[in-house]
N, C-alpha and C positions, 0 to 999 in steps of 0.2 A: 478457345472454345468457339464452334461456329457459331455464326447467328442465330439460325434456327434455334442451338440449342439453349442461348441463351433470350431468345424470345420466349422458349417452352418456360423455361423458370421464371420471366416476370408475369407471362401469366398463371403462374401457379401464385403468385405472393401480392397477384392483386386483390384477392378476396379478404386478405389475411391484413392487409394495411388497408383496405377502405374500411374493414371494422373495426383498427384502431383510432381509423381516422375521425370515423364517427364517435365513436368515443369520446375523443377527445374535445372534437367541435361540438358534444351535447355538452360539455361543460361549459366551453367557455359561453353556450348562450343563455348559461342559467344567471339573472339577471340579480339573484341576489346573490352572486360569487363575490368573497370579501377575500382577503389578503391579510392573513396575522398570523402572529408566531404559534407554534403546537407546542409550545412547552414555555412556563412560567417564568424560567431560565433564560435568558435573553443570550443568544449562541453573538460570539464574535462574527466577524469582518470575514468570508465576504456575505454570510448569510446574512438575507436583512439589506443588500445593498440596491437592490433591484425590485420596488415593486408594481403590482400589476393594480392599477385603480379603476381604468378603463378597460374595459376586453376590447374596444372596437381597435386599442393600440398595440393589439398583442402582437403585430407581424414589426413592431418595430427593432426587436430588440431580440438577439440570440436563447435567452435565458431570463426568467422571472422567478423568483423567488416569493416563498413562505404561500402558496397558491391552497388555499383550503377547500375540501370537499363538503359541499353539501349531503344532508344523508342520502339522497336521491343518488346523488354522484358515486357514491362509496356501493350504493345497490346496484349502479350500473357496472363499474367493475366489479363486485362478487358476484355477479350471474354469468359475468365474462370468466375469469375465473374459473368459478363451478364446474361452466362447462366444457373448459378445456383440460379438467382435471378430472373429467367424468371416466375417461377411459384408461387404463392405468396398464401399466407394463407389467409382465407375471413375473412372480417369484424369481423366476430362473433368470432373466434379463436381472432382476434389480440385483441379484446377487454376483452376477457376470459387472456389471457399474461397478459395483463397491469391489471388488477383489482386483478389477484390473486400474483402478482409480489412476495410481501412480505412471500405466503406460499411456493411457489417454491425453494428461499433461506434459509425458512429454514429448509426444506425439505433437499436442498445442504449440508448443517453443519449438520445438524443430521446423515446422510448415511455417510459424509467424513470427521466429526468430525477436529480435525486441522491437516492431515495429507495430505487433497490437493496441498496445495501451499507449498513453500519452502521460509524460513526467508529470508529475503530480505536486507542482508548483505551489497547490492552494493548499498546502499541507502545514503549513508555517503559520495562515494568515486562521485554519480553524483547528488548528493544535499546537498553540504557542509555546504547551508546557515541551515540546519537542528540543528544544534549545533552555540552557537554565539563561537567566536574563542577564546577565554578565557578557552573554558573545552577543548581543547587540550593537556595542559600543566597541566591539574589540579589533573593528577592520580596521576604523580610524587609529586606532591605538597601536595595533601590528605595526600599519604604515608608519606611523609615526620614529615607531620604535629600531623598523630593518632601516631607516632612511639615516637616524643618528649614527647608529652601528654603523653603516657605511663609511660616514663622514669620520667618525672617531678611531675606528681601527684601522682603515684604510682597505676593507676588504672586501672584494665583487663578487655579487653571487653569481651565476651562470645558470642558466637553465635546466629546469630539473629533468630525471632521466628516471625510465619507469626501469628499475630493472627488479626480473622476479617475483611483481608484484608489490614491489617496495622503493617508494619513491625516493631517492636520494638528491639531495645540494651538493653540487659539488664547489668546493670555494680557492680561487686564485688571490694572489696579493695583488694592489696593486702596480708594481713597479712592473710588471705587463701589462703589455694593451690591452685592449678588448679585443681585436683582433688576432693578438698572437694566444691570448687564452682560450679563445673557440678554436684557432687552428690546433692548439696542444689536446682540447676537450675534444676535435674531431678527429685526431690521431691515435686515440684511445685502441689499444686491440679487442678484437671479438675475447681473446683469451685472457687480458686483464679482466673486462667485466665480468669473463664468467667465475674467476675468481673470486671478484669481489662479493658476487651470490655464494660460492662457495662459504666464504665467513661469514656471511652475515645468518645464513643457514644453519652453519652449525653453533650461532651465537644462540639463537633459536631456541633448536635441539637441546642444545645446554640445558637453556633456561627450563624446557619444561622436563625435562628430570626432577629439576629441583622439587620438591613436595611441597602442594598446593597451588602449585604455576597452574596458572590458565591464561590466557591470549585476552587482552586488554585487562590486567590485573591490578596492570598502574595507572590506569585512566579514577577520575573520579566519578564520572557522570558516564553513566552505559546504557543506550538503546539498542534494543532489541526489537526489528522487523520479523515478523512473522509471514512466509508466505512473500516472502522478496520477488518474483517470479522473473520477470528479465533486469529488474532493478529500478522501475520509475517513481519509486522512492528510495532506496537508496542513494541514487546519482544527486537528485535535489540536495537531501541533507547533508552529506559530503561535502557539496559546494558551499555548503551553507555554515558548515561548522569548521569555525576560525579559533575556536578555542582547545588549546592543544590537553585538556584535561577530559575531554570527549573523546568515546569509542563508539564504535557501532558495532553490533552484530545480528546479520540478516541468515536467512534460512529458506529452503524450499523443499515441498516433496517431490519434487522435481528435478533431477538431478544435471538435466538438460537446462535447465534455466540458472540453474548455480554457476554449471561453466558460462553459459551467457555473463551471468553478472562479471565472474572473475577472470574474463577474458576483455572486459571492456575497459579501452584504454582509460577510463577516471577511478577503474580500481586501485585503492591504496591499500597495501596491505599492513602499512601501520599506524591506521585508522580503521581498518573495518576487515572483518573476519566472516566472511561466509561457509556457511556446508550444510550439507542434504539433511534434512531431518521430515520423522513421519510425527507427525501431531498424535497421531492414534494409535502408536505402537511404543507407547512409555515403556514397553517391559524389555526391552532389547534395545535402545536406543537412548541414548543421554544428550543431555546440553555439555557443550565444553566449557561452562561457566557456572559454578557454586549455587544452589537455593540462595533466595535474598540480597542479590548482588545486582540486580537492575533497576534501571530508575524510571524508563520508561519502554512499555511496549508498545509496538503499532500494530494495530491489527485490522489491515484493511480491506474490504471484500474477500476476505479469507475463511471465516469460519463457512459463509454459506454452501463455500464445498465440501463440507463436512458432515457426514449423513448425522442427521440430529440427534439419533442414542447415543452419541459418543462428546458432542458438544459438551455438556455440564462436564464428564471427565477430563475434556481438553481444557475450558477455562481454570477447573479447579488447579492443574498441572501448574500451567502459565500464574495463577497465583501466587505461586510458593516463588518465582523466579523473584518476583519483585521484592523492594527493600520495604521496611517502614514509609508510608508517605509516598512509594511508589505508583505512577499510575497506567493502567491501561485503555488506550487509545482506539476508539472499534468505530468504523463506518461500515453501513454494509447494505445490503439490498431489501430495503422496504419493503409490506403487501403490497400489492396492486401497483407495483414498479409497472412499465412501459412493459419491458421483455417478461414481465406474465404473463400481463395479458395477450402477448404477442405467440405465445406457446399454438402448439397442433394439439390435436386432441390427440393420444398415443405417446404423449411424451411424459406424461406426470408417473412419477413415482408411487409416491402417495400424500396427502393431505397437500402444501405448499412448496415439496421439494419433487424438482424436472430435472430431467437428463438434457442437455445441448444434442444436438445433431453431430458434435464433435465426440460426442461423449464423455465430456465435462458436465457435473452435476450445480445445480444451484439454490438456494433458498432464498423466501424470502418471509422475511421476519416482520414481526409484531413489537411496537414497546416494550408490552406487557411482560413478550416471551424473551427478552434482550434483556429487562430487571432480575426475573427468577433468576437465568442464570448466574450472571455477575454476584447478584444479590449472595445467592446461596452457596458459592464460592467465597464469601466472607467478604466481598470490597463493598465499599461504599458511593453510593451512587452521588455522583459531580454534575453530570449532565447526559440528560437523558431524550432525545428529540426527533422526531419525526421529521425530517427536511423533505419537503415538496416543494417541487420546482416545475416549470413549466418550460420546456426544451423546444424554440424554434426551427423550423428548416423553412427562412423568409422565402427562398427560392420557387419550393414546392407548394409554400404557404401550408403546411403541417404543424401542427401543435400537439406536443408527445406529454405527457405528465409522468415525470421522475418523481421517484420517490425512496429516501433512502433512510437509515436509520443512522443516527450519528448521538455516540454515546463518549463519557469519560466514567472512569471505575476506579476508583484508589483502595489502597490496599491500607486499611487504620494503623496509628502509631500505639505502641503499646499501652499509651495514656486512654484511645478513644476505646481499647477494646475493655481497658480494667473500669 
């Protein structure tokens, strides 16, 4: 891009960030700004790990947590808000969004391939139910246990090989070396391996003939990502789960970011099952896994791309997936997040739902309106939380206020509904 036309663009977006900037600096110099949790529910690690007691210290530190708004505060963003949802896009545009929904996202993955988002690390430390508490202990336990195997049967495993999407060991004795066993393992043809996909494929096939087969059947413990998009949670949990009674299975309506995921070298295909699904088109479109056979879903910054009449019938759906005791897992984008109030005026849909400039659509939600749903979908509310955060840029000396909604929803045992 030349200069110029990249000078033309930051002064267009300098208006637009000195008003969030003020924004944000009329908060922090409201002198009774306190720092407490929004919900009575005390959220795990790392919420809570970082607070702000001083404003004069706020350029110290990347991120502050549990940052509460004064009512003053919460009026300066709804008038910010208001006004940039004053002008609304006609009919014809918003029904042009919604029908072309699916080519916009994958229009997103193709231009930003998996390098938009950032893995999603903290996913373990404030959704612990993501793992049952058994694979905590079980790396030490593995090691322990491939280290005896070794020593007692005499046999070397070799380095695994992705083929087909399914990981395989391949195992030598040892009365060869190591090095005559990599030399035998590097001699391998391009046409044995593809043989060996050949069987393991139509072991496959077999199998789902058989009546009632679905792809992780023998697992005991089944997560369910919704809205996987190039995979930055996927790849986390994958690595993360050492317990061989774990499956995962992720989904996108994107059909562009499926093959992202399942093209990326830490896919295991006998661990984890990806494929395209539309949330909003239940009537032509199935899960490859049985009502009541999940244990957990994730559902994260997902729904708010979902034009909201269609919301309650999405959550209701994804109810039925889960088991007894089941639970699902939803973060997602707060009122008066940063990127609202960052909005053009011409870009609001209508009420708290925008169109992106990419033409990717977003929400953001209320507590209130994050309870009805689940609620009346039949789970039971776990935890339900407003997380505000205060997001530094030390450099520009910028203080942005995040805000997000971070919930847990379970699905009652037949004991709590009788």
């Amino acid at each position: 891009m030349p200069c110029g036309s990249r000078h033309l663009i930051n002064m267009k977006r300098r208006p637009q960030t000195a008003l969030v900037h003020m924004v944000s600096m009329t908060f922090l110099r409201k002198p009774d700004l306190q720092c407490r949790f929004q919900t009575t529910r005390q959220p795990t690690a790392p919420l809570g790990s970082r607070i702000l007691s001083d404003p004069s210290r706020v350029f110290e530190h990347n991120m502050w947590d549990h940052i509460q708004w004064t009512p003053e505060q919460e009026d300066l963003a709804r008038q910010k808000a208001e006004e940039n949802s004053s002008v609304k896009l006609s009919m014809e545009e918003q029904v042009r969004f919604d029908k072309d929904a699916n080519r916009y996202w994958d229009e997103f993955y193709k231009v930003h391939q998996n390098n938009f988002f950032k893995d999603r690390r903290w996913l373990f430390l404030e959704f612990p139910e993501l793992l049952p508490q058994r694979t905590h202990k079980c790396n030490e336990i593995d090691l322990e246990s491939k280290s005896t195997s070794i020593l007692c049967s005499h046999v070397s495993l070799q380095p695994e090989k992705k083929l087909g999407g399914i990981i395989r060991t391949h195992a030598t004795t040892t009365f060869e070396t190591p090095q005559k066993a990599d030399s035998v393992e590097r001699t391998r043809t391009n046409e044995g391996m593809k043989l060996d996909d050949e069987k393991q494929d139509q072991k496959w096939t077999g199998r789902q003939k058989d009546q009632g087969y679905f792809p992780g059947i023998d697992f005991t413990f089944k997560i369910f990502e919704v809205g996987c998009g190039a995979g930055n949670s996927v790849f986390p949990i994958l690595n993360k789960i050492c317990d061989p009674n774990i499956f995962l299975y992720c989904c996108d309506f994107s059909a562009c970011a499926v093959d992202l995921v399942m093209s990326h070298p830490l896919y295991n295909a006998s661990k984890c099952y990806a494929f395209v699904h539309d949330l909003c088109d239940e009537a032509s479109s199935t899960y490859p896994f049985p009502d009541g056979s999940i244990d957990v879903i994730l559902l994260v910054f997902v729904l708010s791309s979902i034009h909201p009449e269609r919301m309650q019938m999405v959550i209701n759906r994804l109810s039925k997936l889960l088991k007894p005791g089941g639970m699902i897992l939803f973060r997602d984008y707060g009122r008066y997040d940063m990127s609202q109030l960052r909005f053009k005026k011409g870009r609001c849909l209508f009420g708290n739902f925008y169109v992106r400039g990419d033409g990717t659509r977003v929400y953001f939600f209320t507590k209130e309106e994050i309870a009805h749903i689940f609620i009346s979908a039949g789970l039971k509310e776990v935890q339900n939380l407003m997380d505000r955060r205060l997001q530094v840029n030390r450099k520009k000396k910028i203080a942005m206020h995040r805000v997000w909604v971070q919930c847990k929803y379970q699905k009652p045992f037949t004991t709590d509904l009788n």
